[in-house]
N, C-alpha and C positions, 0 to 999 in steps of 0.2 A: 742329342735332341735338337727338333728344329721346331721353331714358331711357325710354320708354314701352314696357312688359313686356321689360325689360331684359335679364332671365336665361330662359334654354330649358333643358331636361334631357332629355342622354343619359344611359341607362343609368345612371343615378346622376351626371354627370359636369355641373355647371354649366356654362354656357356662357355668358359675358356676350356683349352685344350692343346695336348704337346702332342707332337709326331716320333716318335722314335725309332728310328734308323733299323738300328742292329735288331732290333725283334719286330720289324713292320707292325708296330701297335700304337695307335691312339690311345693317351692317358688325359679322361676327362678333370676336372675340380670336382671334384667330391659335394663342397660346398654350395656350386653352382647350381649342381644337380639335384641337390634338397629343397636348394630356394623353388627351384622349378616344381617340385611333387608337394609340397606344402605351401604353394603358392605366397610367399615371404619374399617383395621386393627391397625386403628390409634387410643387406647384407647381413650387419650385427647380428640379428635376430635370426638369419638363417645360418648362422657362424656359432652360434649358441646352440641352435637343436642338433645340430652336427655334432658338438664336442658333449652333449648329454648323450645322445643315443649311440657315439663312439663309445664312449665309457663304457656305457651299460652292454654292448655288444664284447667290449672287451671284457669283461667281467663274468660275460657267458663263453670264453674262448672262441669267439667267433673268426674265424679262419677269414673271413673277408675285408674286415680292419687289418688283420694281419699284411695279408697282400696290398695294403695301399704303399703310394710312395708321397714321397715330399720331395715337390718338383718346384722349380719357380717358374712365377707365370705372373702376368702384366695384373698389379693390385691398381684399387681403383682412382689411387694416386699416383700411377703412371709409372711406378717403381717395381721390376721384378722381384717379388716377395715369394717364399716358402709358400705352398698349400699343399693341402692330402689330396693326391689324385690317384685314380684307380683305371684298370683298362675295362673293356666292358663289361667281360665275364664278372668282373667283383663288382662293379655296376650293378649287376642285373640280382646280383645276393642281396646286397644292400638296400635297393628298389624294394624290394619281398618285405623287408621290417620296417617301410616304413609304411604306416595307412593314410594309406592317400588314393583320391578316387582321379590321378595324375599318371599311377606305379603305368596302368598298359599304354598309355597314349606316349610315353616316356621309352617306351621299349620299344615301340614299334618307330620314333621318329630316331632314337640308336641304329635300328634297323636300315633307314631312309639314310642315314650319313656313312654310312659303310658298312654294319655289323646285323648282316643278315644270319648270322648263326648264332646269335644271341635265339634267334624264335627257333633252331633247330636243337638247341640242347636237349627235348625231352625230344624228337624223333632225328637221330644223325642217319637213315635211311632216307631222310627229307636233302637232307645238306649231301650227300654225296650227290644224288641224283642231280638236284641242282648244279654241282658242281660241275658235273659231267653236260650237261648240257649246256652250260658258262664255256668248257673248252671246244665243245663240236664248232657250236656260234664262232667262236672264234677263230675255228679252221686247226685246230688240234687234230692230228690223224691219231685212230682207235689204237694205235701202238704206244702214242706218246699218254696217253689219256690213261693207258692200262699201269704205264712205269708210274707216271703222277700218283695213281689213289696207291697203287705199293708201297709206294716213299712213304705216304703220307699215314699207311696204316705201321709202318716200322718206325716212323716219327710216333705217332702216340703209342704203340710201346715204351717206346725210351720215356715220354713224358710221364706215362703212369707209372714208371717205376721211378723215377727220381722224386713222384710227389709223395710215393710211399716212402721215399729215405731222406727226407729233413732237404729238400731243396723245395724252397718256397719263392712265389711270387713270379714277374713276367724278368723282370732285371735278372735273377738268381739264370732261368731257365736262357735268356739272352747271352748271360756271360759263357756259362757251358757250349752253348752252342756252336759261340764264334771259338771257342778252342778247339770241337771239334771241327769245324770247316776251317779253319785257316788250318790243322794238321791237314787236312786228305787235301788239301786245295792250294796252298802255299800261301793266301791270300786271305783278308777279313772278310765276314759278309759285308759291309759297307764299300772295300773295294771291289768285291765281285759283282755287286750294283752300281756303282761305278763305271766296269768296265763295258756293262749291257747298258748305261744309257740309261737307268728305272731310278725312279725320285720315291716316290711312295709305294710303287707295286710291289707285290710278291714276288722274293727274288727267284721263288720253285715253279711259279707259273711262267719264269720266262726262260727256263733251264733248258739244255740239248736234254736228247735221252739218255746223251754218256755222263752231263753233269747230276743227273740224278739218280744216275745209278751208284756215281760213285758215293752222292750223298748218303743215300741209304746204305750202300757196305760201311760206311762212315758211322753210322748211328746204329745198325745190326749188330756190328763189330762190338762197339761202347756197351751197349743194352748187354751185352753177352758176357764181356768182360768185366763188367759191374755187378752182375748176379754173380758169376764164378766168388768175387773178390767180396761180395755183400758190403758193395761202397755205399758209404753213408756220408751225409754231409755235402760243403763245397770240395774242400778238399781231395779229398777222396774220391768222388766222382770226377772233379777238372784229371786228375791222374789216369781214370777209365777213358776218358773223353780222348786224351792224347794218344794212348796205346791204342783204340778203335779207328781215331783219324790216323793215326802211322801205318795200320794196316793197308786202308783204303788210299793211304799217299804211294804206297808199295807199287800195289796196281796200277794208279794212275801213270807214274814212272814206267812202269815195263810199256805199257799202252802206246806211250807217246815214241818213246824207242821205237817200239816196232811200229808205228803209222805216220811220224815225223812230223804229226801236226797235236797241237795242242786240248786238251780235253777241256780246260778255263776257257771258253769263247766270249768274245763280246758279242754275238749272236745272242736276239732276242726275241719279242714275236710283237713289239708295239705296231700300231698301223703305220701306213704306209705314209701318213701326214703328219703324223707327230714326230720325234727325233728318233728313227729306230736306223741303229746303229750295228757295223759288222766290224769289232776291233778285233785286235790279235790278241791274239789271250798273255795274260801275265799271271803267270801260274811263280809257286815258292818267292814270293815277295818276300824281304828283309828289311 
């Protein structure tokens, strides 16, 4: 996790917030973000409706308590302290029970600080299309654009099947991931962001076509090998995670054999004024 631009501001209303690497997700204060919908500049008292309307949501099995996490983040004594933080998606659950005439203007300035698919959840025909026009702008050629939404539609496979089998939250879904990408890739998602030079970007938006192809045989593979086996749990899916990325490391192996250059690039697509970087790739790190 990194403190980097820590605090946002609603309407006057601080709003701490952790950056998290290994799953590109902002995890807001839970806390912060009640004070701001029930407008309560009174910590205590907005640190009280929290742990009431926590309760009572835990008491309904509310899946979006569930997904929060307990992160330390700068208290208002100047001391890194525990609080519940959530990413936006549980945000945006959460926002829903509370009545506040705060819930849309809260979602749409979520929106404004990075999370424009918070308003695409009920149309994802909205969010690709955007998507798609995010990488033409960008100079994406219609090849690389077509391998992107593939990946991304064999990424939410695998996600919807691991939410059907007892893998909960953004950390659980982060830890699987970097198992399978350091298998098919030799290296963590942190050093493979690393190697392209990206601080907070998407590390799939700055991928060759070969590093996303192998991703997706990486996560096909897992998705495939988890239903065969009906992996349940961490366990047991980290186990499907390794034989899918062992698959897709097979490949990558034979690939590099035969073309003598590396399919881990530190090739990336930042512009041409900020730090865009062409390293050699470090593929199977130890």
């Amino acid at each position: 996790m990194t403190n980097e631009r820590a605090l946002a501001v609603f309407e006057n209303y601080r709003i701490r917030r952790i950056y998290d690497e290994e799953s590109a997700t902002w995890f807001f204060s839970v806390v912060d973000i009640v004070a701001a919908l029930i407008q309560q500049p009174d910590f205590q008292a907005a640190r009280n409706y929290w742990k009431v309307l926590r309760n009572r949501l835990k008491k309904e099995g509310s899946q979006p308590v569930t997904n929060c996490n307990r992160l330390k983040m700068i208290a208002e004594d100047g001391k890194m302290r525990f609080t519940d933080a959530a990413s936006p998606e549980t945000l945006l659950r959460i926002i829903q029970s509370v009545p506040s005439p705060k819930a849309e203007p809260i979602k749409l300035w979520l929106a404004k600080v990075g999370y424009e698919r918070l308003q695409d959840m009920s149309d994802p025909a909205r969010s690709l299309d955007r998507a798609r026009e995010y990488w033409q702008q960008h100079g994406r050629s219609e090849k690389w654009i077509q391998q992107r939404m593939m990946g991304q539609e064999t990424r939410n496979k695998l996600t919807d099947y691991w939410k059907g089998h007892e893998i909960e939250g953004e950390n659980e879904y982060a830890f699987l991931t970097n198992i399978i990408h350091r298998e098919w890739s030799g290296v963590s998602v942190k050093k493979h962001k690393e190697i392209k030079g990206l601080k907070t970007q998407n590390l799939r938006d700055h991928m060759s076509e070969a590093e996303l192809i192998f991703t997706a045989l990486a996560e096909l593979s897992t998705r495939q090998i988890a239903e065969s086996m009906d992996a349940t749990g961490m366990v047991e899916n980290a186990d499907a995670g390794k034989k899918g990325g062992k698959i897709a490391k097979g490949a990558r192996r034979e690939l590099e054999q035969k073309t003598g250059r590396s399919v881990v690039t530190g090739e990336n697509f930042l512009p041409p004024s900020g730090s865009r970087k062409k390293l050699t790739g470090h593929s199977d790190e130890r």
